[in-house]
C-alpha positions in Angstrom: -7.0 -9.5 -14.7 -4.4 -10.0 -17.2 -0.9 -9.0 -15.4 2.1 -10.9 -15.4 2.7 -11.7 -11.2 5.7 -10.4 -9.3 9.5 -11.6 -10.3 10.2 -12.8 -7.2 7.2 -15.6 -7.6 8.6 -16.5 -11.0 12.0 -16.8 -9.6 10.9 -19.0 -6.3 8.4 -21.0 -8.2 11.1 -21.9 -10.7 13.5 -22.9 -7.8 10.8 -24.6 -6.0 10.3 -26.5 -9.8 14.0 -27.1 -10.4 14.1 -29.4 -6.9 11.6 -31.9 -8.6 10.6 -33.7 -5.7 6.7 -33.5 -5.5 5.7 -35.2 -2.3 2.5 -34.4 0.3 2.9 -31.1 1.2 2.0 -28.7 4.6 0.9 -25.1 4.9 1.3 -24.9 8.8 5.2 -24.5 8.5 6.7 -21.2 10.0 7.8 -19.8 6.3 4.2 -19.7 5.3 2.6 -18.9 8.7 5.6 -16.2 8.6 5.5 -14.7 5.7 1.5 -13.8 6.4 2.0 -12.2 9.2 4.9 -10.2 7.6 2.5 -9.0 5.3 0.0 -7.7 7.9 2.3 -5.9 10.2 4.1 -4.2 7.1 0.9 -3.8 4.5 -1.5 -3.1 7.3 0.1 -2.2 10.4 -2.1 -5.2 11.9 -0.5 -7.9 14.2 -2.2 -11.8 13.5 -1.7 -14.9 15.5 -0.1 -17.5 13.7 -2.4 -20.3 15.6 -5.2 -18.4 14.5 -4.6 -19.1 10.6 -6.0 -21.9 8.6 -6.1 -23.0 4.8 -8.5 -23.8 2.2 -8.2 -24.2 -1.6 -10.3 -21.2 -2.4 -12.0 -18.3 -0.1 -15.6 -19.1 -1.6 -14.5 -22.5 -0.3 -14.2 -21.4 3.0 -16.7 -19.5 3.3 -19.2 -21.8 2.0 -17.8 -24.0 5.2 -18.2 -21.5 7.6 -21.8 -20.6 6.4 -22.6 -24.5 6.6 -21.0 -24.7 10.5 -22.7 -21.4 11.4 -26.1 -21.9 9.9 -28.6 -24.1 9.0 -30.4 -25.0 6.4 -33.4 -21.9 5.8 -31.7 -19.4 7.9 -30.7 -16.2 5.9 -27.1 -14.8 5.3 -26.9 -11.1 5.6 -25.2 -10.0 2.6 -24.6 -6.0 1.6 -25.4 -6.1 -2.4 -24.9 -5.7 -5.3 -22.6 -8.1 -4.4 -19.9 -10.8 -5.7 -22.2 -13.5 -8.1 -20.6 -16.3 -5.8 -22.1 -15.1 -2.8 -25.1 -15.9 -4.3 -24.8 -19.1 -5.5 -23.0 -20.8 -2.7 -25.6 -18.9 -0.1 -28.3 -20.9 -2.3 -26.4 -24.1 -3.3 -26.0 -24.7 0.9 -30.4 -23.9 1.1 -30.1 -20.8 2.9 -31.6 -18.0 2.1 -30.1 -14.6 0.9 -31.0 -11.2 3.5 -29.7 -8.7 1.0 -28.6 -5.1 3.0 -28.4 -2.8 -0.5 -25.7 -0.7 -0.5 -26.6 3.3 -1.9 -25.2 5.3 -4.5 -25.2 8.6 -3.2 -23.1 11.3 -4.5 -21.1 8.8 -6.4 -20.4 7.0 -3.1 -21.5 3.7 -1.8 -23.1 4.4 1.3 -24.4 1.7 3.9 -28.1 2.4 5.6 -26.6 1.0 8.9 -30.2 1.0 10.1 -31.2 -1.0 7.2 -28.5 -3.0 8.8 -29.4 -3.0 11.9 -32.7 -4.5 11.3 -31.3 -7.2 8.8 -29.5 -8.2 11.3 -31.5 -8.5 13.9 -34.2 -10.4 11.6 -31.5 -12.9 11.2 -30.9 -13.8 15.0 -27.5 -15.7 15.4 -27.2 -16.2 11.5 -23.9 -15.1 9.7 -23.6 -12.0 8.0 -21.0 -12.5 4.5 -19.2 -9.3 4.0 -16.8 -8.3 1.1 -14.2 -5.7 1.7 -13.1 -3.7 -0.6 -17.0 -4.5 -1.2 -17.3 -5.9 -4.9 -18.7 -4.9 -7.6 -18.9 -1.7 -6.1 -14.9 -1.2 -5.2 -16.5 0.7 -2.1 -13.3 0.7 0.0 -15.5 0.8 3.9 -14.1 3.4 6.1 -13.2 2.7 9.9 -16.1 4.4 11.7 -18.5 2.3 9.0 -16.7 -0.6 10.0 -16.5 -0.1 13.7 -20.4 0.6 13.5 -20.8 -2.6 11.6 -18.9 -4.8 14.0 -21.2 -3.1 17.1 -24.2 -3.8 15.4 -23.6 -7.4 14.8 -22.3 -7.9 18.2 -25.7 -6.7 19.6 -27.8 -8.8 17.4 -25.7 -11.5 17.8 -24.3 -12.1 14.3 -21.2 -13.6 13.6 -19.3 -12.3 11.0 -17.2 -13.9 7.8 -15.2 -11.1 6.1 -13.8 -11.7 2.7 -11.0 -9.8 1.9 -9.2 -10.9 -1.0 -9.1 -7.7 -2.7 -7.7 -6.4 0.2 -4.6 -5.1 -1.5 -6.3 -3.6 -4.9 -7.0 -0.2 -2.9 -6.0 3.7 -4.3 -4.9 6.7 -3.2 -6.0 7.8 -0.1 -8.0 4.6 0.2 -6.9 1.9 2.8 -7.5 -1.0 3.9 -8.7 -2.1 7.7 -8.9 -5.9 8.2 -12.0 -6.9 10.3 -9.9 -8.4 13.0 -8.7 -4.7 13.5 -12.6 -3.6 14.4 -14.4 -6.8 15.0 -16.3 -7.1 18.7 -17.9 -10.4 18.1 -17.4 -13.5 16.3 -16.1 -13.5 13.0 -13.8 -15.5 10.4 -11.9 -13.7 8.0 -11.1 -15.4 5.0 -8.0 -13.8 1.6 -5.4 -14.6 -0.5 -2.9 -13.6 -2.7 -4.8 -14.6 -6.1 -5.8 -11.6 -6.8 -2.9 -9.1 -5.8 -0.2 -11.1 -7.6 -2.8 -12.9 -10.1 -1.9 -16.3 -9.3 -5.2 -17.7 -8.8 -4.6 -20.9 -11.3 -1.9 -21.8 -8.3 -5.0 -22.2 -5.9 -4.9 -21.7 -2.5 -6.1 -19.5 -0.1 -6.3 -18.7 3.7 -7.6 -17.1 6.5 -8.5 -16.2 10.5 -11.0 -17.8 12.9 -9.4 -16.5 16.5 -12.0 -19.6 18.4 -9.9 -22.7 18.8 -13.5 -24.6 19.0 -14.4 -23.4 15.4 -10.9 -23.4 14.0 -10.8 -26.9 14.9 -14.3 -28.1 13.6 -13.7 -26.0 10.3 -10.4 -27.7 10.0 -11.6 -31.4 10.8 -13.8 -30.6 7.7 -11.1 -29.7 5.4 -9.3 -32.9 6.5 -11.4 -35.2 7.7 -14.0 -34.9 5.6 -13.1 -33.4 2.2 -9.5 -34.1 2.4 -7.6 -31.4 1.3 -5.2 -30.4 3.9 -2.5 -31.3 1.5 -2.0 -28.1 -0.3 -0.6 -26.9 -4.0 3.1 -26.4 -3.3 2.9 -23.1 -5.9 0.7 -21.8 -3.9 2.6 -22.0 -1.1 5.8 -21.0 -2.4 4.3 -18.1 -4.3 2.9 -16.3 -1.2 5.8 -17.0 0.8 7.5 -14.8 -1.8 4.6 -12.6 -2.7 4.3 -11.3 1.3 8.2 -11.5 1.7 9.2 -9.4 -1.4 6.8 -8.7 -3.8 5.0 -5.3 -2.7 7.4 -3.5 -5.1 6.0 -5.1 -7.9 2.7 -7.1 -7.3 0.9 -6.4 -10.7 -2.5 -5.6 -10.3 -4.8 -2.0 -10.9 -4.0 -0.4 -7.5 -0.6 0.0 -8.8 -1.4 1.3 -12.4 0.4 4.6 -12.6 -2.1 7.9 -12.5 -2.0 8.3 -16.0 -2.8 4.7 -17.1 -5.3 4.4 -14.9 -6.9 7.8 -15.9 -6.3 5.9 -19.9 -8.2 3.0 -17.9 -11.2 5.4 -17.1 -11.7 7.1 -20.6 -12.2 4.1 -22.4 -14.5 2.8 -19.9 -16.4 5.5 -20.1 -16.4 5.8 -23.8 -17.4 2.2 -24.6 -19.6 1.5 -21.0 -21.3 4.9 -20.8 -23.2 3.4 -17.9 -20.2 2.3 -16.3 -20.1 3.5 -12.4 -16.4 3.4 -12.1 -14.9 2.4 -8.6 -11.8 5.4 -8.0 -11.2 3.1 -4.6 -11.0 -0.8 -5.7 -9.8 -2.2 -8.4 -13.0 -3.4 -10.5 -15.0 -0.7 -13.0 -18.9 -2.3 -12.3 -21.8 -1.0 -14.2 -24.9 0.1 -12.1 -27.0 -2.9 -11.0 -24.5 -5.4 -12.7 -22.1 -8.5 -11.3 -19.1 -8.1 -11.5 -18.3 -10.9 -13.7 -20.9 -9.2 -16.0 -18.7 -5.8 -15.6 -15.6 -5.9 -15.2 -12.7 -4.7 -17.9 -9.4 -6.2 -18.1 -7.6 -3.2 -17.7 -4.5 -4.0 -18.7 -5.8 -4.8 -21.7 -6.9 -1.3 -22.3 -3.8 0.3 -20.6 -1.8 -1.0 -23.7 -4.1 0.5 -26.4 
């Protein structure tokens, strides 16, 4: 996603690079935790608690760690596919096994088969379920009754659930976003980042929710005590802080294409990927039984043809 990121990173991070002192650095500090909850209240209308936040270098990161502290090695990981190519591989990589929900294309809409869901997730007792919302490849943007029927079902078969939502902000039109914790009835962790609303993703860095002090602290002894990397990129933190304080005017990414660009965006897709279903609610165009990394157009690219 080729877009250059919001001024007001540029301008912080060249501040923060001007100072030129370098030292250890720590993302529980009240301009970070601040700044995130800013974002919430004024993006979604959604109130967080600041204890409940913790970091990581990356979401796939983080939710690789949460499948490894929920799970165990040969349990399945209920996953609604097609689905993000990482998914995949870290499910594997960690030995468990994949219990794919398909989503279905029905009059050019994703659709969920919450019964199909229902008995996924009651096959996988007590096992995580990894959701993505906006769901990728798809751009399926889930609606509040899906979600809320979701969040009952896994409460009933017991399923705790990680949400990743870094696309949370690459939504159109009518289309909004509902954070899990707004629906959630059971367990869950729910894991973002600015990366790829403000394309800084080479700054690393991402973070997330677990409301259960018990499982916030044994994912966080993890981070530390075992892979030590509690210390995080001071870009990273800096640029969020002034991503989520001032940069919703400008953050560069598709949702914020004008109409007519993004209509440009949509042509050419369609007249070089015939095939091409194209996502009117997210922010990737992903061909019919394709990854996304397989799929996806830098649209930017064609927005300046």
């Amino acid at each position: 996603m080729d877009f250059a990121t919001a001024p007001c990173i540029l301008d912080a991070v060249s501040q923060r690079l001007a100072h030129g002192v370098f030292g250890y650095s720590r993302w529980r500090n009240e301009a970070f935790l601040g700044a995130i909850a800013h974002w919430y209240a004024s993006r979604f209308n959604s109130d967080i608690d600041p204890q409940s936040v913790v970091y990581g270098p990356s979401v796939i990161y983080m939710v690789a760690e949460t499948i490894r502290q929920w799970s165990k090695e040969g349990d399945g990981v209920v996953v609604h596919t097609p689905a993000y190519d990482a998914f995949y591989n870290t499910i594997t990589a960690n030995r468990r096994r994949i219990a794919p929900v398909p989503l279905i294309l029905k009059d050019n809409r994703w659709r969920c088969d919450m019964d199909r869901l229902g008995g996924g997730a009651g096959g996988a007792k007590e096992y995580p379920a990894a959701a993505v919302q906006p769901a990728q490849p798809t751009g399926k943007v889930w609606r509040r009754e899906e979600l809320e029927t979701m969040a009952a079902l896994c409460q009933k078969h017991g399923v705790r659930v990680i949400s990743d939502e870094i696309h949370m902000d690459m939504t159109r039109g009518e289309h909004r976003h509902i954070p899990w914790s707004e629906v959630a009835q059971g367990p869950w962790a729910l894991f973002t980042s600015g990366s790829k609303s403000f394309n800084i993703p080479a700054f690393t860095g991402a973070y997330g929710f677990m409301p259960e002090e018990n499982e916030r602290d044994s994912y966080l002894q993890a981070l530390k005590g075992r892979d030590g990397l509690s210390s995080p990129s001071v870009p990273a933190l800096v640029a969020h802080i002034a991503a989520y304080r001032d940069g919703a005017p400008s953050a560069r990414c598709p949702a914020r294409l004008p109409a007519g660009e993004y209509a440009l965006c949509r042509r050419h897709a369609q007249q070089r990927l015939p095939r091409a279903l194209l996502a009117a609610a997210g922010g990737h165009l992903p061909r019919h039984g394709s990854t996304c990394a397989r799929s996806t157009l830098t649209i930017a690219r064609y927005s300046r043809r």
